[in-house]
VOBA-1610 file (N, C-alpha, C; in pm, whole numbers, padded with zeros to 5 digits, always signed):
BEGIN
Unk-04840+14970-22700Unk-04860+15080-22794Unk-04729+15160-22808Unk-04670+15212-22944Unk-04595+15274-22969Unk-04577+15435-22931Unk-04491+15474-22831Unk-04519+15623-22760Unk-04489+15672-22901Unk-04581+15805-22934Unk-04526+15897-23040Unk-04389+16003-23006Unk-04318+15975-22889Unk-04197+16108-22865Unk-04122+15976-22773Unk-03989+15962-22822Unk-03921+15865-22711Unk-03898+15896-22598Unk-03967+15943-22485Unk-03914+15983-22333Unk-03789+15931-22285Unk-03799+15786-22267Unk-03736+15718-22240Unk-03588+15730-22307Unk-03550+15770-22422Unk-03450+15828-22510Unk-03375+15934-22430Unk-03445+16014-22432Unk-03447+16143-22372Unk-03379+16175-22243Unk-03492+16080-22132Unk-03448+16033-21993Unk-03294+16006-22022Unk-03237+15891-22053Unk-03160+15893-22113Unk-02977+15927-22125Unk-03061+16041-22188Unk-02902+16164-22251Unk-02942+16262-22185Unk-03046+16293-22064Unk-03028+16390-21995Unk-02979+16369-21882Unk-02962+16213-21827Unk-02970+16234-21668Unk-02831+16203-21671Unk-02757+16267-21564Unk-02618+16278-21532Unk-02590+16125-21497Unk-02484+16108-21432Unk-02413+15949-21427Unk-02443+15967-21255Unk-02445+15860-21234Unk-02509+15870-21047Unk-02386+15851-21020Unk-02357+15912-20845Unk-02269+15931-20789Unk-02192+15812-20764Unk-02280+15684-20734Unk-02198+15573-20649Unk-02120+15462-20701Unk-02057+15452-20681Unk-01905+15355-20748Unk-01888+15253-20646Unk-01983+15138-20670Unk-01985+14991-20600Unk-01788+14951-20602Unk-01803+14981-20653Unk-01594+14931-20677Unk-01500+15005-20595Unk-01568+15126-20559Unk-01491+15206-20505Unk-01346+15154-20350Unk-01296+15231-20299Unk-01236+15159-20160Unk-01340+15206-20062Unk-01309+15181-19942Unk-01375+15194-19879Unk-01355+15282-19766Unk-01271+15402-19824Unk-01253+15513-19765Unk-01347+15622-19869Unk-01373+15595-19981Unk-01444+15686-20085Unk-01583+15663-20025Unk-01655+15531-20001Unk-01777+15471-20027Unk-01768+15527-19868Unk-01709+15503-19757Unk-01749+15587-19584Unk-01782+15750-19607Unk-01727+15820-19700Unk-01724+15984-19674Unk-01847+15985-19770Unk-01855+15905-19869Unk-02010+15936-19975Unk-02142+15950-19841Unk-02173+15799-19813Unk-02268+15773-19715Unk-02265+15856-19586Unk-02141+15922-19577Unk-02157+16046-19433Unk-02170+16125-19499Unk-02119+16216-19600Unk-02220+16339-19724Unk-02368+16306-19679Unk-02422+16181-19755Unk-02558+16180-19806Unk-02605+16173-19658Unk-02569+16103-19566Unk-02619+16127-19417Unk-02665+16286-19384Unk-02537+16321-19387Unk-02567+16468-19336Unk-02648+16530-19408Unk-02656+16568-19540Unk-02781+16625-19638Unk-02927+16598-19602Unk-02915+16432-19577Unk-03070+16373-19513Unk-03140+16438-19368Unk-03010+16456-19315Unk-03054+16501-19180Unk-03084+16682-19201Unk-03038+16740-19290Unk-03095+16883-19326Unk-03198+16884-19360Unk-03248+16771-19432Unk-03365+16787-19500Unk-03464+16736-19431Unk-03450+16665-19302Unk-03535+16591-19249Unk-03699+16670-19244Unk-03698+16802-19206Unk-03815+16842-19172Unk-03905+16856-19319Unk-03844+16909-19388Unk-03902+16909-19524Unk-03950+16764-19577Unk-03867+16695-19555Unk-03868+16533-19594Unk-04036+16499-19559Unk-04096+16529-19506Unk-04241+16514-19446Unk-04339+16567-19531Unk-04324+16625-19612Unk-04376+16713-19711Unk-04377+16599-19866Unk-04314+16542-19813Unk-04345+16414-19954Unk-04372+16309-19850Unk-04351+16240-19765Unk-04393+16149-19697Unk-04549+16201-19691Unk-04607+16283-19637Unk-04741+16405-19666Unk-04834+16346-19797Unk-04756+16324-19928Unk-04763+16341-20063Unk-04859+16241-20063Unk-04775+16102-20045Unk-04835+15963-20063Unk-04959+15903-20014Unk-05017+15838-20078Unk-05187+15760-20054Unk-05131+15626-19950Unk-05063+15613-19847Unk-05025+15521-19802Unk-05130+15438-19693Unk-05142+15312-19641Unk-05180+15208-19600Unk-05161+15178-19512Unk-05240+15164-19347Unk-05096+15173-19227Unk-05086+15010-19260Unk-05152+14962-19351Unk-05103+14772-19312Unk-04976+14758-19458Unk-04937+14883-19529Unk-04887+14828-19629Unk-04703+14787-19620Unk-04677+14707-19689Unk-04543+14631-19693Unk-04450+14783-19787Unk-04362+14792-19786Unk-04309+14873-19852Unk-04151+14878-19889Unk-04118+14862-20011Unk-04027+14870-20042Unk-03922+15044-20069Unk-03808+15050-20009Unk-03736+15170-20084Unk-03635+15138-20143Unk-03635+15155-20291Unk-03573+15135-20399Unk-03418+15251-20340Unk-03288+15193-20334Unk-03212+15303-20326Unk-03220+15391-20181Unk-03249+15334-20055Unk-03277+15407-19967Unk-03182+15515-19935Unk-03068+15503-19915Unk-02962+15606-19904Unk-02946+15541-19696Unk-02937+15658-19675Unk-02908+15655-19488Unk-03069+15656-19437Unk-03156+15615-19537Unk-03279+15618-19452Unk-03396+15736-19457Unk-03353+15848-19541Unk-03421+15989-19526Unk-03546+15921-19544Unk-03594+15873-19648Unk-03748+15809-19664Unk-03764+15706-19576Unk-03682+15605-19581Unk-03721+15501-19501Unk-03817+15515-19341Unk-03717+15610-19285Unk-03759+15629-19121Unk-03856+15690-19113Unk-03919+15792-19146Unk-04044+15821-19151Unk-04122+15747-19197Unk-04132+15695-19342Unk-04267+15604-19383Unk-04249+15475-19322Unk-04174+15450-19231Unk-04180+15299-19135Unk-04233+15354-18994Unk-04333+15490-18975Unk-04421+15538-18898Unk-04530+15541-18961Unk-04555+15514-19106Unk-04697+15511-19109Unk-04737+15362-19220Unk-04649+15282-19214Unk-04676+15170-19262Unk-04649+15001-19200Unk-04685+14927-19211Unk-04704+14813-19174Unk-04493+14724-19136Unk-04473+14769-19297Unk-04344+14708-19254Unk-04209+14788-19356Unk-04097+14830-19373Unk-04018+14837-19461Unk-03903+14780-19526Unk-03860+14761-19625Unk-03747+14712-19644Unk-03650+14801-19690Unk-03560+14861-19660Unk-03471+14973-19742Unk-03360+14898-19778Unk-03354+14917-19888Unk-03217+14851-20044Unk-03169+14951-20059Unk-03014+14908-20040Unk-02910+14947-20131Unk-02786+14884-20130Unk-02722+14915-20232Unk-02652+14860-20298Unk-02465+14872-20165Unk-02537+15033-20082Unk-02418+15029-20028Unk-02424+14982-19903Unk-02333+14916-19795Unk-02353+14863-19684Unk-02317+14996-19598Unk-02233+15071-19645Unk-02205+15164-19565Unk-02340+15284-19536Unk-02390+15328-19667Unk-02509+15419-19611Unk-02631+15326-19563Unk-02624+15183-19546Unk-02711+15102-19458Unk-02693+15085-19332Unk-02552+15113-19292Unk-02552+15138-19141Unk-02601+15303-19108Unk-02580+15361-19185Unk-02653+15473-19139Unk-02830+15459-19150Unk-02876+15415-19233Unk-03019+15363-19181Unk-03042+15311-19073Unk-02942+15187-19085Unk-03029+15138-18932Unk-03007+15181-18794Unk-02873+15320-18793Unk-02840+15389-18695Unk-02957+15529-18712Unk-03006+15557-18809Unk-03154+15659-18816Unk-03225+15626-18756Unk-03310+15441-18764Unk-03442+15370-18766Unk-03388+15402-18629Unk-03281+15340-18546Unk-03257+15340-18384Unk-03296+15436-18322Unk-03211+15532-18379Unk-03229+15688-18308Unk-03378+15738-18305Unk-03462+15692-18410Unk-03626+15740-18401Unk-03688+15619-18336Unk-03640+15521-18295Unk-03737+15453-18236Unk-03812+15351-18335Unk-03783+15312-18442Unk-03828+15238-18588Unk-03776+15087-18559Unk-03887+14999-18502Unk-03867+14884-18493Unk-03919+14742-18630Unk-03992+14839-18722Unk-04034+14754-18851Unk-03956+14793-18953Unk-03814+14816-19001Unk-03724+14819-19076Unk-03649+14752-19102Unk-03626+14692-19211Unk-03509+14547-19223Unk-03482+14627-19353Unk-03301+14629-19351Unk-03198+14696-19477Unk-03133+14562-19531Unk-03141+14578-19667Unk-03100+14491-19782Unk-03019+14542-19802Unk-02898+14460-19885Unk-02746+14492-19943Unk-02775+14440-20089Unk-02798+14514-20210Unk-02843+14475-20358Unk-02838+14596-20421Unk-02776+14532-20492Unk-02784+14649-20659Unk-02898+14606-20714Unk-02960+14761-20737Unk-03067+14764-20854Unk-03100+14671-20922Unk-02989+14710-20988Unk-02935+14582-21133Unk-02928+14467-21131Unk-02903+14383-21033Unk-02920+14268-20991Unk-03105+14218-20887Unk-03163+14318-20888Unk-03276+14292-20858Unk-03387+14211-20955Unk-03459+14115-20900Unk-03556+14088-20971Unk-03645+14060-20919Unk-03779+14125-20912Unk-03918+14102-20867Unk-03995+13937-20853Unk-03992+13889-20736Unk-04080+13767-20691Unk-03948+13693-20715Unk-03830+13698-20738Unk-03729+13624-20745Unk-03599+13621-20631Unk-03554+13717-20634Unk-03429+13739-20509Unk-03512+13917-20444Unk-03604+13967-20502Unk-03669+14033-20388Unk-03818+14030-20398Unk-03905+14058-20272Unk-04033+14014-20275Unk-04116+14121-20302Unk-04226+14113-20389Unk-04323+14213-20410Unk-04345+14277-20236Unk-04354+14454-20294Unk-04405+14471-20217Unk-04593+14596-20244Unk-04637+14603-20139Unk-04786+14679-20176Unk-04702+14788-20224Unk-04599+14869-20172Unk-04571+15012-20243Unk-04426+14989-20258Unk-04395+15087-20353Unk-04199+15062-20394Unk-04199+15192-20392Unk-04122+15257-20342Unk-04072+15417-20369Unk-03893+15390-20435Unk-03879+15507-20469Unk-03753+15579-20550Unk-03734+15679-20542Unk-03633+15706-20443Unk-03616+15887-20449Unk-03488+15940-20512Unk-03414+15976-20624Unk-03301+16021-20666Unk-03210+15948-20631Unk-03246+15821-20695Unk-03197+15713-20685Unk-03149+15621-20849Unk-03071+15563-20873Unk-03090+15448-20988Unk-03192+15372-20990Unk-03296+15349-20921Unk-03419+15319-20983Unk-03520+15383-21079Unk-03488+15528-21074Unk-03570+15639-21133Unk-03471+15570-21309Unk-03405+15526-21361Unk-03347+15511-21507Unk-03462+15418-21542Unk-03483+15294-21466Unk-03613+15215-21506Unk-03704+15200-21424Unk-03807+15277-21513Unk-03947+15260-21439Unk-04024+15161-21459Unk-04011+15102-21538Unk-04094+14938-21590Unk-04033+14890-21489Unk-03914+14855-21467Unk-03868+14755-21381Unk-03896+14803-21215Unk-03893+14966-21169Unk-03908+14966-21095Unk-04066+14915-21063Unk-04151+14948-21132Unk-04306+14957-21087Unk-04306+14776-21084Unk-04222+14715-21126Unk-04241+14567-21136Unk-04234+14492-20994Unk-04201+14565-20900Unk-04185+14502-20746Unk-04310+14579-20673Unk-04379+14642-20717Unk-04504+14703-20617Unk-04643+14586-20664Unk-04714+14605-20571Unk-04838+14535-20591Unk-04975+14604-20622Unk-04933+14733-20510Unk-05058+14795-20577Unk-04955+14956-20588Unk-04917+15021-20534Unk-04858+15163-20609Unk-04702+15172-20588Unk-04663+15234-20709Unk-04500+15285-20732Unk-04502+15428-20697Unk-04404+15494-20629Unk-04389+15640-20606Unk-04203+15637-20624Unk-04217+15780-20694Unk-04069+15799-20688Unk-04084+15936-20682Unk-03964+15991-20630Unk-03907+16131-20567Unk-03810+16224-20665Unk-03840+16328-20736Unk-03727+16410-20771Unk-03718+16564-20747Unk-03625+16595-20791Unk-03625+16770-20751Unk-03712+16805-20904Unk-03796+16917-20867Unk-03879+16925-20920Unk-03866+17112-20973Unk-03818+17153-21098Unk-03761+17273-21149Unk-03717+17306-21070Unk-03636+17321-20988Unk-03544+17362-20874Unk-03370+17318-20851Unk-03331+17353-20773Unk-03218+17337-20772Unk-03238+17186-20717Unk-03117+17120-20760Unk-03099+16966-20753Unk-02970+16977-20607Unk-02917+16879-20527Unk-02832+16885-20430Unk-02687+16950-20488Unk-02647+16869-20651Unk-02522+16947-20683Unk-02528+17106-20706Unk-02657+17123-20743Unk-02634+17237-20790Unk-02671+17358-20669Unk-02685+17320-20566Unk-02746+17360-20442Unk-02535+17404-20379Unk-02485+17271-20374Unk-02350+17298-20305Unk-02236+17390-20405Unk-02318+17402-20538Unk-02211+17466-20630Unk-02253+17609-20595Unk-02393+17674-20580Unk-02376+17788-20492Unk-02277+17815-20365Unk-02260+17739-20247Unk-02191+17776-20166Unk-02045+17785-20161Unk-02075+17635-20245Unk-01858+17594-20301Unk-01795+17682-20460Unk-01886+17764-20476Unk-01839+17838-20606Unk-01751+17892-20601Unk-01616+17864-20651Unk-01459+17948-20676Unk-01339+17962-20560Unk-01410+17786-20522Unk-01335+17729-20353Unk-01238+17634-20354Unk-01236+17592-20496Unk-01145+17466-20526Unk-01110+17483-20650Unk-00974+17445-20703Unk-00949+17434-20841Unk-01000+17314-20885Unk-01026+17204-20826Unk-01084+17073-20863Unk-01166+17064-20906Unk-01261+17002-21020Unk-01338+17040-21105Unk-01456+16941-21064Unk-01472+16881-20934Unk-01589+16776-20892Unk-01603+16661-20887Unk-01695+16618-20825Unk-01723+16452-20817Unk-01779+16456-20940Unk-01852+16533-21057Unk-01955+16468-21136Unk-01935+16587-21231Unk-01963+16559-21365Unk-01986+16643-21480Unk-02082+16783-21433Unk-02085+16860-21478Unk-02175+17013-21448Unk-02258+16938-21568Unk-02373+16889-21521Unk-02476+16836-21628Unk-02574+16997-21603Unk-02547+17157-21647Unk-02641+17240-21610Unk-02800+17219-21621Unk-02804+17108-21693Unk-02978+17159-21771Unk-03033+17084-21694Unk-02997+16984-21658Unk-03042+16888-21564Unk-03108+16925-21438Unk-03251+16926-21432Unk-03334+16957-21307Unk-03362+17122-21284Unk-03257+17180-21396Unk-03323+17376-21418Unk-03320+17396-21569Unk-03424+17275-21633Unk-03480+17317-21771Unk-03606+17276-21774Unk-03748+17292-21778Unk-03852+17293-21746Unk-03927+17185-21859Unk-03833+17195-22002Unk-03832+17128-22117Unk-03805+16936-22005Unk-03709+16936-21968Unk-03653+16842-21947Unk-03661+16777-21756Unk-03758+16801-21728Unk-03772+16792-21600Unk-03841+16686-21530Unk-03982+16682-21451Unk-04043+16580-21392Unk-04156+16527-21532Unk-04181+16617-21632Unk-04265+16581-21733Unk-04214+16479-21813Unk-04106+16460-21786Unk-04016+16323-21890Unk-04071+16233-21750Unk-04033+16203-21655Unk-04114+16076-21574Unk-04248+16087-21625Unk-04329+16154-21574Unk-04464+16162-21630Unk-04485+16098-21752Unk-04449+16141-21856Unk-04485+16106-21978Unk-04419+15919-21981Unk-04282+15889-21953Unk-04268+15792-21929Unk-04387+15702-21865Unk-04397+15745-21723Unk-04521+15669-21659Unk-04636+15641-21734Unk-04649+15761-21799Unk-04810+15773-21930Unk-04815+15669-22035Unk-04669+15678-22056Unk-04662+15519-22191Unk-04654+15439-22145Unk-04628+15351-22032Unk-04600+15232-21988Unk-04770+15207-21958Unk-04852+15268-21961Unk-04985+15227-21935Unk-05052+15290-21811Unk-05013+15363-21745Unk-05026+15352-21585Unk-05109+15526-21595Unk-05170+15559-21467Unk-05242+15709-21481Unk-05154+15836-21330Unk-05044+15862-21384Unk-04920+15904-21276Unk-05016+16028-21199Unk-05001+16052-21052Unk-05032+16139-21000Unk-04933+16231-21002Unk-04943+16381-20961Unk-04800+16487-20922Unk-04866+16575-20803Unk-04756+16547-20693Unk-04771+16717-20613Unk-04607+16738-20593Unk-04601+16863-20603Unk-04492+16951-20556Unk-04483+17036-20443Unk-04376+16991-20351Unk-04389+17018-20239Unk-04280+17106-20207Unk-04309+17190-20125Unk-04151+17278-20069Unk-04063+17172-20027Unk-03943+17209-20039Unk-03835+17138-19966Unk-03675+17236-19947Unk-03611+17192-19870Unk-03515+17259-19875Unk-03398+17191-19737Unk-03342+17235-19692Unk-03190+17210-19632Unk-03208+17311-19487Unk-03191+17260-19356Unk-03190+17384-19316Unk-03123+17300-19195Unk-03055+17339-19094Unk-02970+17337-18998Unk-02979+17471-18871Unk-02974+17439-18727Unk-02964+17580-18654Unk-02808+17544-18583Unk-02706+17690-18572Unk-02623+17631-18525Unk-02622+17777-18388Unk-02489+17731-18298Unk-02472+17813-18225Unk-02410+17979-18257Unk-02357+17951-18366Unk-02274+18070-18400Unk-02253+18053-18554Unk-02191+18142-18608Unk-02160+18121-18771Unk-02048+18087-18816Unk-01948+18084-18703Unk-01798+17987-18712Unk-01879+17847-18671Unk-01952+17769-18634Unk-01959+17655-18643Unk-02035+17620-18738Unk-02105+17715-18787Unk-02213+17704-18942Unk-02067+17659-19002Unk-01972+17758-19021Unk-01877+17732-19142Unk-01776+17571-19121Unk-01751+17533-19005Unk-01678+17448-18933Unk-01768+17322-18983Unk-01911+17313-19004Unk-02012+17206-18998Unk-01987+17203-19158Unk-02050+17287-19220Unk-02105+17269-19353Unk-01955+17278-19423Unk-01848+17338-19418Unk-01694+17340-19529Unk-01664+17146-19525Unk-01717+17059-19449Unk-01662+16921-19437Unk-01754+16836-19604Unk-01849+16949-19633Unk-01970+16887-19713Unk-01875+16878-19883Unk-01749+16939-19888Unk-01697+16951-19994Unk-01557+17021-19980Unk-01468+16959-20049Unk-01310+16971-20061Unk-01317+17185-20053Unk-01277+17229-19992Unk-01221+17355-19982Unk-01094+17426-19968Unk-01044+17469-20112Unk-00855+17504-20100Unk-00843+17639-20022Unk-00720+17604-19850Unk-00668+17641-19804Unk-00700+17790-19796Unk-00696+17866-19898Unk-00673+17981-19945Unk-00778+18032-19995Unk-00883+17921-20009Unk-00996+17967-20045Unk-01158+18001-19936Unk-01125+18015-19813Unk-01191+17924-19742Unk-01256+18086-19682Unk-01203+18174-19725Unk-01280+18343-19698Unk-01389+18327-19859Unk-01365+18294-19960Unk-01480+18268-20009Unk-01599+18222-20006Unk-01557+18111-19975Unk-01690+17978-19910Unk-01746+18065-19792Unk-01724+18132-19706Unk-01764+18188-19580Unk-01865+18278-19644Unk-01815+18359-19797Unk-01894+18453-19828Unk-02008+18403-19871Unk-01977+18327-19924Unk-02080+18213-20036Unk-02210+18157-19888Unk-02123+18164-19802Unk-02240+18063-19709Unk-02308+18180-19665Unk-02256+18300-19616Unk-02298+18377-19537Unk-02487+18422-19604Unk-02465+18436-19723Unk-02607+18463-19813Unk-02708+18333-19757Unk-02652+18193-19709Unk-02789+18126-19660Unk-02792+18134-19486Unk-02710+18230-19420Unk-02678+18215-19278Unk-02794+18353-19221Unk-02856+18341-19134Unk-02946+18434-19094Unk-02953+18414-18908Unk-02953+18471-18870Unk-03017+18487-18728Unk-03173+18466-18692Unk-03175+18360-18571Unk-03244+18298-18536Unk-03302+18345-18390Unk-03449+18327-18322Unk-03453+18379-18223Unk-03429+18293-18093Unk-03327+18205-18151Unk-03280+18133-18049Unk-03139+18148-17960Unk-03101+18292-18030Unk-02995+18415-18042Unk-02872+18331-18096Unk-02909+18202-18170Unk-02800+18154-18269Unk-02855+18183-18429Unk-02758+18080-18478Unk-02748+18098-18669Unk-02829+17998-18713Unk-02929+18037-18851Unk-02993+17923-18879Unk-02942+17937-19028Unk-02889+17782-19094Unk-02869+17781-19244Unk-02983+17755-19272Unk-03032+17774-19390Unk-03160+17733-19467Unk-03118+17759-19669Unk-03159+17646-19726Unk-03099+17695-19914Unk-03277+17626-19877Unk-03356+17704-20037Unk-03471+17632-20026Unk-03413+17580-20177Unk-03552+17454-20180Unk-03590+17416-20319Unk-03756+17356-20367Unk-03737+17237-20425Unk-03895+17182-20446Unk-03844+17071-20497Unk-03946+16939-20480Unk-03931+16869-20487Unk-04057+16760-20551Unk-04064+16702-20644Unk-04207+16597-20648Unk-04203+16500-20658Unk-04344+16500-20647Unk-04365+16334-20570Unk-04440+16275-20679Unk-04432+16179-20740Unk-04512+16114-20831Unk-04558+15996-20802Unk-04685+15974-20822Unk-04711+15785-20812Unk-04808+15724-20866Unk-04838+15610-20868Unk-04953+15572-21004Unk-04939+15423-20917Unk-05125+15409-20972Unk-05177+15275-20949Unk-05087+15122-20998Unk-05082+14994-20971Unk-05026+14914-21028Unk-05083+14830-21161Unk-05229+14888-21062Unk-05313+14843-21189Unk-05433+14913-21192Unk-05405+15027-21261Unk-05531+15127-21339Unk-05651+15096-21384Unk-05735+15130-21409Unk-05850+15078-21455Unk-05855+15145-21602Unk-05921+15072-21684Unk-05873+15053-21854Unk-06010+15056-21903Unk-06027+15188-21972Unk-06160+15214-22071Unk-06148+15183-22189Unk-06044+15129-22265Unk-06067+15136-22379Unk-05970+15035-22393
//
């Protein structure tokens, strides 16, 4: 059936260009995958709050589309049968399988594949669930939902601040360098243009999408607020001269803890979407 509004259009020319550059050297592609490491590990506690989300299976097979260092992986390989985490980079795959270790995750096996080169029942195997969390799988959803058997779930920031726009609060007026990535502003804080474009996507492809929105956010405890600044200034280039700014910038998420140290915390939100593989059809 012909959607009456092109989502998919839309999707499109709104979503920024993803961070990762398969071509890159391999001094760019080590500091990406230790970024996204460290972010995962802020988020870990929140991270449960969409793991929470999902209708999951303890016998089910599960695929993660785009795993990153594991943030999804290691938890939902505690409440499912088996996982596979894909990606494209080998470097944030050793950080998975140095996560799965550290928690004790003995049903995890990491794939080395681009998206793009994926193909369902061909060079990768159906699995009962496929997740996608702010990942290049979220551009195609036909193709992603094409490797699940019975449900697809994917992950985005949900009207809230997105990760860039989370570090452009703290790194604001710290660098003359103008970023890893375009200032796409509207992207993930326009309400027009947000998780309702997946949705509606999901809605035309045939399928009946679930939504919850869950708190999420970033949070870290440190000993003092010189090692808050010492930890978190490595998360992004900071000029010399600029580095009493960034302190100011951080100090607004730095609070005292009753552990008589510093706790960072930025909040946000995040949702979880997912839909049957095969819906049941009234008409």
């Amino acid at each position: 059936m012909r959607p009456l509004i092109n989502w998919e259009e839309l999707h499109s020319i709104t979503r920024p260009p993803m961070w990762h550059k398969p071509e890159a050297d391999s001094a760019w592609r080590e500091n990406f995958a230790c970024f996204y490491n460290k972010m995962a590990s802020m988020e870990k506690a929140y991270t449960l709050n969409q793991v929470n989300a999902l209708p999951l299976l303890p016998g089910d097979t599960l695929l993660d589309m785009g795993c990153g260092p594991g943030r999804l992986s290691v938890p939902l390989a505690k409440r499912v049968g088996s996982v596979t985490s894909l990606d494209v980079s080998e470097e944030v795959l050793e950080y998975c399988r140095m996560n799965a270790d550290t928690a004790g995750v003995t049903n995890l096996t990491t794939r080395k594949l681009d998206f793009e080169d994926a193909v369902a029942g061909e060079n990768v195997e159906k699995h009962d669930v496929v997740i996608c969390s702010r990942s290049v799988g979220l551009r195609d959803l036909q193709k992603l939902s094409s490797f699940a058997k019975r449900l697809t779930a994917i992950v985005t920031f949900a009207n809230a601040p997105s990760i860039p726009h989370l570090l452009a609060k703290i790194f604001d007026g710290t660098s003359a360098e103008t970023g890893q990535r375009p200032p796409f502003a509207a992207f993930g804080m326009d309400r027009r243009l947000n998780y309702n474009v997946f949705f509606n996507i999901v809605y035309d492809l045939g399928y009946e999408p679930n939504i919850k929105v869950v708190d999420d956010g970033f949070s870290k405890d440190y000993s003092s607020r010189e090692e808050a600044y010492e930890d978190i200034i490595t998360l992004k280039k900071v000029d010399e001269d600029k580095k009493d700014v960034f302190r100011k910038n951080l100090d607004s998420y730095l609070t005292k803890n009753d552990k008589g140290g510093i706790t960072f915390f930025i909040e946000t939100r995040t949702c979880v979407m997912w839909w049957e593989k095969n819906p049941k059809k009234f008409f």
